[in-house]
N, C-alpha and C positions, 0 to 999 in steps of 0.2 A: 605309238604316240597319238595318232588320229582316232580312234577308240579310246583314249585315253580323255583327249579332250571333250571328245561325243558325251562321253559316261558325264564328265564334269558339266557339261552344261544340261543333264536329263536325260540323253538320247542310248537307249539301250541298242547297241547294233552290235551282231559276232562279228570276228576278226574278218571269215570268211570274205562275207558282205563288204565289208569295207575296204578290204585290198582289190578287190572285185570291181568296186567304184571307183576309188585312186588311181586302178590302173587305165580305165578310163577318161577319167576327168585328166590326169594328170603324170601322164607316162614317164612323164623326165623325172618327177620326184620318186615314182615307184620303182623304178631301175635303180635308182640311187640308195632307197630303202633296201634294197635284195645285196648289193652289193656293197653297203658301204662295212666302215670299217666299226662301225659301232657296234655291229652285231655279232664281233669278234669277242669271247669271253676272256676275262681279264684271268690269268690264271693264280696270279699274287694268294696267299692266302691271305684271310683278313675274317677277323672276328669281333660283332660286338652282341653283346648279353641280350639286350633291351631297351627299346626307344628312349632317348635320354642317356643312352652310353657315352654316345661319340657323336661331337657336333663338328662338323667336317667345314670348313670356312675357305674360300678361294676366290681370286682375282681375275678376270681377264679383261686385258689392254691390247688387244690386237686394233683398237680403234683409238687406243690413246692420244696416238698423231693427231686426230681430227675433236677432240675434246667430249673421250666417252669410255669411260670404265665399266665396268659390269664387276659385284661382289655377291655373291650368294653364299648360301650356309645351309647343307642339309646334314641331317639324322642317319647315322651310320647304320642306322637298325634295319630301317625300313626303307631307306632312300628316299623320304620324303622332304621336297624344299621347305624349309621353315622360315627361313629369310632372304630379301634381295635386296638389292640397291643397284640405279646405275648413277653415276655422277660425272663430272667433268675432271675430275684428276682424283687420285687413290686419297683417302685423305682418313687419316685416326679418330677425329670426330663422329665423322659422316660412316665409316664405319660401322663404330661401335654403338649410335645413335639409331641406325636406320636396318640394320643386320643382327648383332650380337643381341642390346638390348631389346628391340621388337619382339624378337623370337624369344627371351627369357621371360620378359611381361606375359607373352601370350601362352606360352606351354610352362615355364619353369627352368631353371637350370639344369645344364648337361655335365657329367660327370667329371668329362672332360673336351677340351675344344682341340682341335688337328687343323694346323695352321702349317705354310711355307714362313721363309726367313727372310720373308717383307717385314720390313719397319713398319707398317701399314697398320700392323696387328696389335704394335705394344700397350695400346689404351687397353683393348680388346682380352688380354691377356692377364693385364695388373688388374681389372677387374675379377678376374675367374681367378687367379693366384686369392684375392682378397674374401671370395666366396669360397673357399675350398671347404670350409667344416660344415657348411649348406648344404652338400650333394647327398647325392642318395648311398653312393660309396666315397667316402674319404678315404681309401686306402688305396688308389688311384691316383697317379698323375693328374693334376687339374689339366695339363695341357703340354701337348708336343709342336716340335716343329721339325717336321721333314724336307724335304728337295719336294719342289709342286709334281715334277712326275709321279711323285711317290702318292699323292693325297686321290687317290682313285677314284674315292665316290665322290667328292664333286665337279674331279676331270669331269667325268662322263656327261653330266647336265652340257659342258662347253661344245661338244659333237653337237650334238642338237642347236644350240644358239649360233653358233658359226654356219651350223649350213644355213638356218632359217632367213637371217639377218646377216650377223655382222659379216662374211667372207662378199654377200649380194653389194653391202653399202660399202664396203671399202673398194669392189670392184668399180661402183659408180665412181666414187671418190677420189680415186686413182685417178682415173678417165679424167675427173674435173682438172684434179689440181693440174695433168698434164696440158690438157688443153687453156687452161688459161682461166676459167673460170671461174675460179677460189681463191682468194686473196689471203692466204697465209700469214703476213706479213702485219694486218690490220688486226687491232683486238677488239674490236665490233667486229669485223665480219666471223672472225674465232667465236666469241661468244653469242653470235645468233646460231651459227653452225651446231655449237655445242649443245644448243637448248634445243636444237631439233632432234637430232639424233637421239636426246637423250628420250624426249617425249614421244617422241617415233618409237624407240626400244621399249619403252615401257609395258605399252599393249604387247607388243610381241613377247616380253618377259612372264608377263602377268598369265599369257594363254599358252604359253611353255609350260609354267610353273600350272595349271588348271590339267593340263594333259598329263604331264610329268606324274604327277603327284594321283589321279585314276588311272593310269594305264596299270595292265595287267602283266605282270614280272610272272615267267613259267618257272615253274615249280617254286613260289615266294607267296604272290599275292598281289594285290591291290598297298603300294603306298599309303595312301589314309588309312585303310581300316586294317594293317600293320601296325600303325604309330599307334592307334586309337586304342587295339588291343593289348600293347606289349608296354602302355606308356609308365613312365616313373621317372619323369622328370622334377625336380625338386621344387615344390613352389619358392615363388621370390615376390615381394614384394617392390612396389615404388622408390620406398626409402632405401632399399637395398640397392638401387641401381639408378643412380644420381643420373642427371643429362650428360652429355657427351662434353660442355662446358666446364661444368663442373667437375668433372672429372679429371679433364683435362689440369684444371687449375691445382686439383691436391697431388696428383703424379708430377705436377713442376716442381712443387714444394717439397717434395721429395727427394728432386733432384734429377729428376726425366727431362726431356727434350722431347716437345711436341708441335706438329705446324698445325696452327689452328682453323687456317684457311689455305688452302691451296686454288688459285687460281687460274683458270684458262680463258683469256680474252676480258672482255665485260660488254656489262649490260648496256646500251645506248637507250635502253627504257627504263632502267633503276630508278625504282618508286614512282613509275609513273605508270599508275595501274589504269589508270583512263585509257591512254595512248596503248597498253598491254592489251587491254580489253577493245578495242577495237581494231587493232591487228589481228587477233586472233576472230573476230568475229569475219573480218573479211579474207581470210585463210582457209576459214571452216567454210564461208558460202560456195568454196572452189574444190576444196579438197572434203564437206563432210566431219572427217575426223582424221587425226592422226595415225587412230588402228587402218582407216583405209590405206593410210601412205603405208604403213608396216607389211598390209596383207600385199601390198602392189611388189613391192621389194619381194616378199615371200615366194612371188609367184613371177618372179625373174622381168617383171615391168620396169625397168629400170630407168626409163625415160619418165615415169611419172614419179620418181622418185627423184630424179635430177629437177624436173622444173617445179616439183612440189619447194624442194632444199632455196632452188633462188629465187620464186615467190615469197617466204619465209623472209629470206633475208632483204628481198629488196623491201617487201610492208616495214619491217623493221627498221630499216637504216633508211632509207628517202622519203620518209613521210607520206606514201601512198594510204598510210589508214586515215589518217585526218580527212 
């Protein structure tokens, strides 16, 4: 993965070199890379043709308690991410808006979508049922739903975001709630919580999905230049793939059930982009950026992740940005 990322940002280094380094810089992580469970091969068999086969869609809520989902979406072919989202509760909109549809504007439609039997998914789904004579095979299930154990190739992205992040912030987060720290009970304190984590996970998603997507798969290839080479996903246009609103609204007419907002906490700044913008300004003169909070968490800092999280919220709730 760290060669992976290298590659993604310019940096050509062999594997050699770079385990060579890690295990210097960073011995707790490189023990962890030798022995974890990730580099156990999945022995399942599983087939797909060609990039734009199988778009592989999965949920993870190990952080849900504290107001933070992770959705991703990769390419059965090549294993490369195509889409993410993280939000504060699973939501069919936000979904289908920020995952499904992103990734079909930018590559085209996938033959078929591989989903669990979350409800999470049914916008996601009435859309690909409605594009089925689009694809590049028609003669294809537009779309399955399996048990999540079963959906393999986007399990495996979750081994990497859990050790990276989420298993570090829920460790921190534990810690808080037990100690007293974290007002559960408050939907401002939930909603500043929320909007951290999620903006903290972002960068760390973002340079997952950077490494993920160059790193070097033995005997496969390179991710990208897999998709790039084997692609045949179906163009689609704008008009083919309404907003997430409107979508919403003709799958009701239809006779669906859909929550169009799913909420965790609120805003105590809603629409007060002054007051936003200067929280955040005197946030960044202490912490930089939010990738620092992520790289600190990465790198098992976890105290500066704790007073990063109640800076955040005290500028937010007591007026200290003013």
């Amino acid at each position: 993965m760290l060669t992976g990322l290298l590659r993604s940002r310019g940096h050509r280094i062999g594997e050699r070199a770079t385990a060579s380094a890690l295990r210097e810089i960073n011995p707790a992580y490189h023990r962890h890379r030798q022995r974890g469970t990730e580099r156990l091969r999945n022995p399942t068999p599983y087939y797909a043709e060609y990039a734009g086969h199988k778009l592989h869609m999965d949920q993870n809520e190990k952080l849900a308690e504290y107001g933070l989902t992770h959705v991703i979406a990769s390419d059965g072919f090549s294993g490369k991410i195509v889409g993410a989202s993280s939000m504060p509760v699973k939501n069919n909109i936000t979904i289908y808006d920020e995952v499904y549809r992103a990734a079909c504007l930018q590559y085209g439609i996938w033959d078929q979508v591989r989903v669990d039997y979350g409800r999470e998914f049914y916008l996601v789904l009435y859309k690909q049922e409605c594009l089925r004579d689009m694809r590049t095979n028609t003669n294809r299930q537009p779309f399955m739903q399996t048990q999540s154990k079963q959906n393999h190739i986007a399990e495996r992205v979750w081994v990497e975001v859990n050790h990276r992040s989420t298993y570090p912030m829920k460790r921190v987060l534990v810690n808080m709630k037990g100690r007293d720290l974290l007002d559960m009970e408050d939907d401002c304190w939930k909603g500043c919580m929320s909007e951290f984590l999620i903006s903290v996970c972002r960068s760390s998603i973002q340079n997952l999905i950077d490494a993920w997507n160059s790193r070097s798969i033995p005997g496969k290839g390179i991710p990208n230049l897999r998709f790039q080479a084997n692609f045949r996903c179906a163009p689609v246009t704008q008009y083919d793939l309404p907003n997430g609103y409107e979508l919403s609204q003709e799958y009701t007419q239809l006779g669906g059930q859909i929550t169009e907002f799913s909420p965790y906490g609120s805003d105590p700044l809603l629409n007060d982009f002054q007051a936003k913008e200067n929280r955040d300004r005197l946030f960044f003169s202490r912490y930089v950026s939010f990738e620092n909070v992520a790289h600190a968490i990465a790198n098992h800092q976890e105290d500066v992740f704790e007073q990063a999280l109640l800076h955040y919220i005290n500028l937010t709730l007591h007026g200290s940005y003013v």
